[in-house]
C-alpha positions as CSV (number, residue, x, y, z in Angstrom):
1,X,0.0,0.0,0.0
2,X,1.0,3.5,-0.5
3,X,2.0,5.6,2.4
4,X,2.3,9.3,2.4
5,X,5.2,11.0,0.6
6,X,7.1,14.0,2.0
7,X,5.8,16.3,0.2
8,X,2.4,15.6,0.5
9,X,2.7,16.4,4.5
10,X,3.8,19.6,6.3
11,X,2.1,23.3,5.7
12,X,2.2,25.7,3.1
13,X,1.0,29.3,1.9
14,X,-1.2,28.5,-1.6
15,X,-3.3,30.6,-3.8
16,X,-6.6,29.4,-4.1
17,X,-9.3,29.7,-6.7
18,X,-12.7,28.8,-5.1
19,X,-15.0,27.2,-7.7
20,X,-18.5,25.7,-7.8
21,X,-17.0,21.9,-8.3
22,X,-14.9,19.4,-6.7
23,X,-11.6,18.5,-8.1
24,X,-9.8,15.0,-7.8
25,X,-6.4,14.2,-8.0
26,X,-4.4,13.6,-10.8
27,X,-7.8,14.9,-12.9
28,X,-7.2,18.1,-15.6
29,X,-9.2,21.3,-15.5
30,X,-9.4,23.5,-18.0
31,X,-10.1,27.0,-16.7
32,X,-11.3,30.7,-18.7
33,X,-9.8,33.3,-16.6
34,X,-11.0,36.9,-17.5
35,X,-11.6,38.8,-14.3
36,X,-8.4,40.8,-12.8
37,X,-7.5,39.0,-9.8
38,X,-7.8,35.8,-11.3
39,X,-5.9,37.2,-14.7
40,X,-2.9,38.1,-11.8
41,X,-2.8,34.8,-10.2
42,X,-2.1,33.1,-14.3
43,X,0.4,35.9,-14.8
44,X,2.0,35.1,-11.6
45,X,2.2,31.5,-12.2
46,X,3.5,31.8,-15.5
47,X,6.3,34.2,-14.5
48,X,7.2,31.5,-11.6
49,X,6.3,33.8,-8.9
50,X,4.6,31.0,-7.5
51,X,6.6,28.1,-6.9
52,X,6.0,25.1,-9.0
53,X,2.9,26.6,-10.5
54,X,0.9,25.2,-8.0
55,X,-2.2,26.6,-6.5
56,X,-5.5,25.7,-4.7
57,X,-9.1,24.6,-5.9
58,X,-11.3,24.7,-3.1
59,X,-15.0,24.1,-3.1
60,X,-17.7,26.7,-2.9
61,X,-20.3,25.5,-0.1
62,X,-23.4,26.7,-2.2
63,X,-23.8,28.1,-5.2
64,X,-25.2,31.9,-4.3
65,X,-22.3,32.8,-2.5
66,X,-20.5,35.2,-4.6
67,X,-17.7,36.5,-3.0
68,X,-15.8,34.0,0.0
69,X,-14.6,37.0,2.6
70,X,-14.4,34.0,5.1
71,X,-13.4,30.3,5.8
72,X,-17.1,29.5,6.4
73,X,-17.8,30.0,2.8
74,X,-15.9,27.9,1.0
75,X,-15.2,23.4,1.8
76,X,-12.6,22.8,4.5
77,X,-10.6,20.2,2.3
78,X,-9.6,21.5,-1.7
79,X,-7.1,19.6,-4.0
80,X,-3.7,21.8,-5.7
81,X,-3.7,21.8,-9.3
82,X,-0.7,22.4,-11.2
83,X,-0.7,25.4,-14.3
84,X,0.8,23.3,-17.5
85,X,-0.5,25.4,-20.2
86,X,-1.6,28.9,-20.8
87,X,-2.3,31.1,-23.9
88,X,-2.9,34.6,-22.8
89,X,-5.8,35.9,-25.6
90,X,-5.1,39.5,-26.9
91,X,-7.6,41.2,-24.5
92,X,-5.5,39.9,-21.2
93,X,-8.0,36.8,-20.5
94,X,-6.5,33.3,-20.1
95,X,-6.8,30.0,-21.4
96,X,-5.2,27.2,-19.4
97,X,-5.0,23.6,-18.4
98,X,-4.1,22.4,-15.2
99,X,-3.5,18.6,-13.7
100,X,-4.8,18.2,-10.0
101,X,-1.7,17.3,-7.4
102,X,-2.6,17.1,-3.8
103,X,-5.1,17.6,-1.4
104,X,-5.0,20.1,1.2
105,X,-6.6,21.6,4.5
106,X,-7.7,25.3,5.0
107,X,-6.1,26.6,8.0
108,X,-6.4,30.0,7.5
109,X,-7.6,32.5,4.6
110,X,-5.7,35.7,3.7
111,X,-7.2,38.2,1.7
112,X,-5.8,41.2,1.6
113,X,-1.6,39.8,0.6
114,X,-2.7,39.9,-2.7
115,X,-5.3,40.4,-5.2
116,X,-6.4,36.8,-5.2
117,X,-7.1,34.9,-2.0
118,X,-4.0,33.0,-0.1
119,X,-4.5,30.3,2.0
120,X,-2.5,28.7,4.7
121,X,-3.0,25.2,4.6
122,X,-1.7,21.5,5.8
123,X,-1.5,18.8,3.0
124,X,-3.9,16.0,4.0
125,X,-1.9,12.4,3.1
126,X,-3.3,9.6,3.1
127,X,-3.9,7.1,5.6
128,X,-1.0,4.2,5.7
129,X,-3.1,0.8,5.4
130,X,-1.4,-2.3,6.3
131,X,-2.3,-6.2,7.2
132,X,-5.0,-6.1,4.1
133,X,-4.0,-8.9,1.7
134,X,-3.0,-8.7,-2.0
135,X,-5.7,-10.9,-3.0
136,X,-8.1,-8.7,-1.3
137,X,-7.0,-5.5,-2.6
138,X,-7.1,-7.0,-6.1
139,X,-10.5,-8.5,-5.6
140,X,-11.4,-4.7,-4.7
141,X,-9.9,-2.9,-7.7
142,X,-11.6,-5.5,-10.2
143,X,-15.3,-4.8,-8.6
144,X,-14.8,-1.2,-9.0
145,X,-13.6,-1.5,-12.1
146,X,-16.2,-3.6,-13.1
147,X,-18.6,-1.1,-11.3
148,X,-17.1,1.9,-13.7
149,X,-17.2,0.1,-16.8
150,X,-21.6,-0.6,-16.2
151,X,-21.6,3.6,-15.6
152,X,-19.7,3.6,-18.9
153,X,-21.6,1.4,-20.5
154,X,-24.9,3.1,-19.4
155,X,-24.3,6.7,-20.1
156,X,-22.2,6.8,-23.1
157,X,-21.2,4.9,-26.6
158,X,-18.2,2.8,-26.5
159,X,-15.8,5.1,-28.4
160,X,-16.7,7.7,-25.8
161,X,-15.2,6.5,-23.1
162,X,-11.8,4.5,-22.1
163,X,-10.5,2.1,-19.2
164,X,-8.6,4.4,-16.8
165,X,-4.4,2.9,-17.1
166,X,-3.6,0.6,-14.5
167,X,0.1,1.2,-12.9
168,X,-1.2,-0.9,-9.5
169,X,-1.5,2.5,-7.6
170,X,-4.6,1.8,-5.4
171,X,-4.2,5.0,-4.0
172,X,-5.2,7.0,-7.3
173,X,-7.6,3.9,-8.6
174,X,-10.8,5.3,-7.0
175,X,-9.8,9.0,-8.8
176,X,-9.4,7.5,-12.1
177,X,-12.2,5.7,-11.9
178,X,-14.8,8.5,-10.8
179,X,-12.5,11.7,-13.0
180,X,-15.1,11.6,-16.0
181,X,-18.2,10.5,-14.7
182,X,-21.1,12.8,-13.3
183,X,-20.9,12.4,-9.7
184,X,-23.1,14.6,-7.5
185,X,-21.0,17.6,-5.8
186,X,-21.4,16.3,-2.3
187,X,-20.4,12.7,-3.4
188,X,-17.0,14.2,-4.7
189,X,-16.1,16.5,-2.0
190,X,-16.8,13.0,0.0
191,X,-14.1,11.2,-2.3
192,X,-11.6,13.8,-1.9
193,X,-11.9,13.8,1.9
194,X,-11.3,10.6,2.5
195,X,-8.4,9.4,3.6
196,X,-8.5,5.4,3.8
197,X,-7.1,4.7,-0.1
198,X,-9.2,1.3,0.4
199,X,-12.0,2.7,1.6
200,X,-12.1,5.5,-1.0
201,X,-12.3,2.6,-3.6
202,X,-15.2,0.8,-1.8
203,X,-17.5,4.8,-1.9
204,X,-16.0,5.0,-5.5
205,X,-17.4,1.2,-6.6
206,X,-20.5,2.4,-4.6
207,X,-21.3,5.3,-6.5
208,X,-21.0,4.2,-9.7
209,X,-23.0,1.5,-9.1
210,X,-25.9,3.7,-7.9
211,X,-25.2,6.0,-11.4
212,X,-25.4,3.3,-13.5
213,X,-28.3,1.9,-12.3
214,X,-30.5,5.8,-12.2
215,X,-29.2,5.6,-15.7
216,X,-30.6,2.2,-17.1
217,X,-33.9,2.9,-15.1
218,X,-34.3,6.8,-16.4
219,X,-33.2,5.7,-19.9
220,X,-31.5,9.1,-19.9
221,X,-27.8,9.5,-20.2
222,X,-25.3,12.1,-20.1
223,X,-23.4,14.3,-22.9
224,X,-19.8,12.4,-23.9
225,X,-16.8,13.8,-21.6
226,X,-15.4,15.2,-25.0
227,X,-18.9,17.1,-25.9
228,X,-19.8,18.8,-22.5
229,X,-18.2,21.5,-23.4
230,X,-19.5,24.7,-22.0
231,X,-21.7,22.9,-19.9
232,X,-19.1,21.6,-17.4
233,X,-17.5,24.9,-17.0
234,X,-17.5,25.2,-13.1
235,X,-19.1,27.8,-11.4
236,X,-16.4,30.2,-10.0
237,X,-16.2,33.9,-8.5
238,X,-14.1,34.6,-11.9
């Protein structure tokens, strides 16, 4: 099992860019930045002023709230994402990709450093789990991917969607599985926060199970990952 690396533990001072939507690890974002503060925090990244190009995603609590001028407004666990492309349009806006790194704790919220909101935070490892055996742990990974494959199945055609690679990381199986389906917002923040990599798997398997089978009843199914365009935007204060 995977135990917690170094530099997924301690403290650290991030950016954060609060959004209506729940980013996993190891899952892309693509982001439109146009307003100012937002426009800064690209400009800084790409100039390195932030180190390694990393900054915060954290979770709006509802969807009114339209400016976070406390911890209260925003989830108490977020993901770091990391900037690896940008195209700055003529009129100053943004256009960037980013790949999700870490998850992380808000400790503290700072907003008057900069123009964009700075949090102090704790990274949030995960948990080490030992004494489980092999066979186990493969007889886990094989239901949820059967489990993701029946969500496939159900909501899209077969040259929409692929099996996530399989490297043996258990750790990162339960965010593969889950990155391009369309979990509710409450059942992602859940993924993120937990801790037990095992367990994560079991919620993951559990979820997509539940997905499928709304979809086969409803007969209703979702637009492709590659055709939701505009529609999966997130929400943001951007």
């Amino acid at each position: 099992m995977t135990e917690p690396s170094e530099e997924s533990t301690g403290k650290a001072i991030l950016p954060l860019f609060p959004l209506q939507t729940v980013l996993l690890p190891g899952t892309h974002l693509p982001l439109h930045i146009f307003e100012p503060r937002y426009r800064q925090l690209m400009t800084d990244l790409v100039g390195d002023v932030i180190p390694d190009r990393e900054f915060g995603v954290i979770a709006l609590r509802t969807p009114v709230i339209r400016e976070v001028s406390g911890p209260e407004h925003v989830h108490e666990v977020g993901c770091s994402t990391v900037l690896r492309e940008a195209k700055r349009l003529p009129d100053g806006r943004f256009d960037v990709v980013t790949t999700a790194r870490r998850r992380f704790r808000l400790l503290e919220l700072d907003r008057v450093s900069a123009p964009y909101l700075i949090g102090s935070v704790e990274w949030v490892p995960d948990d080490r789990v030992s004494s489980v055996p092999g066979e186990t742990v493969t007889r886990l990974a094989d239901v949820a991917k059967a489990a993701h494959r029946r969500y496939c199945e159900s909501a899209w055609h077969a040259d929409d969607w692929t099996t996530p690679p399989d490297d043996g990381d258990i750790a990162a199986l339960a965010y593969r599985l889950t990155a391009d389906c369309l979990l509710p917002f409450e059942d992602r923040q859940h993924l993120l926060e937990e801790t037990n990599p095992l367990r994560r798997l079991r919620i993951a398997c559990r979820l997509l199970t539940r997905e499928a089978g709304f979809l086969n009843t409803l007969g209703a199914v979702p637009m492709p990952p590659g055709e939701l365009g505009e529609f999966t935007r997130p929400s943001n204060l951007n």
